[in-house]
C-alpha positions as CSV (number, residue, x, y, z in Angstrom):
1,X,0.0,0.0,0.0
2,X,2.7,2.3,0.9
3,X,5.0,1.8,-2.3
4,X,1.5,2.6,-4.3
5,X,0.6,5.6,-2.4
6,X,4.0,6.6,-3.0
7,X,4.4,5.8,-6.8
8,X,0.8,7.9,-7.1
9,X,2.5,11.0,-5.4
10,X,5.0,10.6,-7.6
11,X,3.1,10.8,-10.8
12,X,0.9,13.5,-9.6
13,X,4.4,15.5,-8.5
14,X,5.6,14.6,-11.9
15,X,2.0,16.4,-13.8
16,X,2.8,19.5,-11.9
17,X,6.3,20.2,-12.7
18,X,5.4,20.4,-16.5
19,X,3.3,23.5,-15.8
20,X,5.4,26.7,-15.1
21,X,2.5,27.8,-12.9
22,X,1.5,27.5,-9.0
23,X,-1.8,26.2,-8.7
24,X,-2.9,29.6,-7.0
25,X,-2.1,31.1,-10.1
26,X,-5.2,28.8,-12.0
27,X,-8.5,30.9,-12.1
28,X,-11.9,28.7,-12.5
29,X,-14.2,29.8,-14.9
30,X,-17.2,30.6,-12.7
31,X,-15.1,33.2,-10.7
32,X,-13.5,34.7,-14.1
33,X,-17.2,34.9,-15.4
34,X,-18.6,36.6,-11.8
35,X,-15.8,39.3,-12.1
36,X,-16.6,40.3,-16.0
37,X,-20.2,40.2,-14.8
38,X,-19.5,42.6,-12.3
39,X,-17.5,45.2,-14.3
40,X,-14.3,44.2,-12.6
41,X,-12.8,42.0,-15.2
42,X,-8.8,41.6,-15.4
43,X,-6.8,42.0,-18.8
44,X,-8.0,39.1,-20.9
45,X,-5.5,37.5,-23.0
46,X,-6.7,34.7,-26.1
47,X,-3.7,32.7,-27.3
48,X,-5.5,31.0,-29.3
49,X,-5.5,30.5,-33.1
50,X,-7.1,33.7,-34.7
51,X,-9.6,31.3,-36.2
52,X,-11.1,30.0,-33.2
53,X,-10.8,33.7,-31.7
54,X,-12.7,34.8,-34.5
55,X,-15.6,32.5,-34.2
56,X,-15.9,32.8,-30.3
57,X,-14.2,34.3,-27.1
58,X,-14.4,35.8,-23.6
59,X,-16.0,38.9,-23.8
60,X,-13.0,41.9,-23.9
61,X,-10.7,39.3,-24.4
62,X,-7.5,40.4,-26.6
63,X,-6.7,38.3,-29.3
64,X,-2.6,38.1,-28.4
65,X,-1.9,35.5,-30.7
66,X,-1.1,31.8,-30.9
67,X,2.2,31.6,-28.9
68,X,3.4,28.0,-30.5
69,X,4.8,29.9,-32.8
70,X,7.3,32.9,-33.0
71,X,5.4,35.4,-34.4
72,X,2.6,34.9,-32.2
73,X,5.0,35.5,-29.2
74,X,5.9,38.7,-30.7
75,X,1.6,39.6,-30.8
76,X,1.7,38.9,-27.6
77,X,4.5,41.1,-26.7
78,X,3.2,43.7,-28.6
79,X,-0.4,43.5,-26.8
80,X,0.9,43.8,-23.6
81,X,3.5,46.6,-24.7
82,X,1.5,49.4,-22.9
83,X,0.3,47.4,-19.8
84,X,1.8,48.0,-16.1
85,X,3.9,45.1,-15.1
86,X,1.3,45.0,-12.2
87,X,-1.3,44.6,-14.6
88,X,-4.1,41.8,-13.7
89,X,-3.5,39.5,-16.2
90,X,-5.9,36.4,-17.2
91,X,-4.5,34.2,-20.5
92,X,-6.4,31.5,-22.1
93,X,-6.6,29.0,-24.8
94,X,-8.7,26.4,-25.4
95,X,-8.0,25.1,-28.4
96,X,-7.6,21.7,-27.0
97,X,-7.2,19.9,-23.5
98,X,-5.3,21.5,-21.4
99,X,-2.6,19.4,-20.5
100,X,-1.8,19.6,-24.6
101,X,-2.4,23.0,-25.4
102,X,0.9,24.5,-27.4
103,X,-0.4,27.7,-26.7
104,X,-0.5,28.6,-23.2
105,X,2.7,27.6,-21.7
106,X,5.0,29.4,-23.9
107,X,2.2,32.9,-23.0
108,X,2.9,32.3,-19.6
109,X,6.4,31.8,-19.8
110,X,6.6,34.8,-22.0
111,X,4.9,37.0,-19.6
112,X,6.9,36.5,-17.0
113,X,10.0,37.1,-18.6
114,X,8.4,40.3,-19.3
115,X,8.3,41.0,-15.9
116,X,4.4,40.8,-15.4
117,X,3.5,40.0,-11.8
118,X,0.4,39.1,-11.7
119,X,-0.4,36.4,-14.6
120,X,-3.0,33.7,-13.9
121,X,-4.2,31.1,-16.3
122,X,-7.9,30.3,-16.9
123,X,-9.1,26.9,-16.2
124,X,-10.3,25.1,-19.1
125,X,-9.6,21.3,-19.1
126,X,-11.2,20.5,-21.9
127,X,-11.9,23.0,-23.9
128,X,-13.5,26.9,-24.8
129,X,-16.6,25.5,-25.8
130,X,-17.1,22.8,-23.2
131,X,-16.0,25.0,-20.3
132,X,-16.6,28.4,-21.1
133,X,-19.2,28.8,-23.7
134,X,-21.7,26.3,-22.8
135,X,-22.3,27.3,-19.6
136,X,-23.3,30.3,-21.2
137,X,-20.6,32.9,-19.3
138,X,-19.9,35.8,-21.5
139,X,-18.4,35.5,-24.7
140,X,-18.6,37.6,-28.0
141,X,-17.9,36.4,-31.5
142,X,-19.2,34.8,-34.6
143,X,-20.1,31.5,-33.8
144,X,-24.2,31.1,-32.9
145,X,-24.5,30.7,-30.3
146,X,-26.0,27.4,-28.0
C-alpha cells in the first residue's frame, strides 16, 4: 500500500512540474465569469488561433496571438506593450485539453519574462466551448450561439 501511495504521489508530482504555474495562479471559470459580470474583469489575453478567436471568445478578451509559434509571441508582446507590469493579467486558450495545449505555456512563460507579476491562467480542461461557452458565461464572437 505504501509503495502505491508513493508511486501515485510521484506521478501526480511529476503532472505539476510540466506547468510553469502555481496552482494559485489557476482561475476557475465561474469566478472569471462573476468578475466580467461585475465590471471588474482583469486584462483578458486569447492565445488561441485567430480562427477560433474569431468565431468565439471571452467577452474583452484580446486576441494576443497563438504563442506555438514565434510570431505569435511577438503579438503577444506587442499587446501587452503598454500594460503596467502590475497589470491583472488572465490568459487563455482552449483550443484543446489543457494538459496539450501549445499555446499557453509558452504565453505564460513569455509574460513572465516580461516582468508581469500578476499572470494567472484560466481553467479550461477541456476546452473553450465545453467550459466556457456552454455554460453560457460571456463570450462575444461569430459562432451562434448554444
Amino acid at each position: 500500500m505504501a509503495i502505491l501511495s508513493l508511486v501515485c504521489w510521484s506521478c501526480l508530482g511529476q503532472e505539476a512540474a510540466s506547468d510553469p504555474w502555481a496552482a494559485g495562479e489557476l482561475l476557475q471559470p465561474a469566478e472569471l465569469a462573476q468578475a466580467i459580470q461585475s465590471g471588474k474583469a482583469p486584462v483578458l489575453l486569447s492565445v488561441a488561433f485567430p480562427v477560433l478567436y474569431k468565431g468565439k471568445h471571452i467577452v474583452h478578451a484580446i486576441n494576443a496571438g497563438p504563442t506555438s509559434k514565434p510570431e505569435g509571441i511577438e503579438a503577444l508582446k506587442t499587446a501587452v506593450a503598454k500594460l503596467p507590469k502590475d497589470a491583472d493579467l488572465v490568459i487563455y486558450c482552449g483550443c484543446c485539453p489543457m494538459v496539450k495545449c501549445p499555446n499557453i505555456r509558452p504565453a505564460y512563460r513569455t509574460l513572465k519574462e516580461l516582468g508581469f507579476t500578476h499572470v494567472r491562467i484560466l481553467s479550461l480542461p477541456t476546452n473553450l466551448h465545453t467550459d466556457w461557452v456552454s455554460k453560457d458565461y460571456p463570450s462575444e464572437g461569430t459562432a451562434a450561439s448554444n
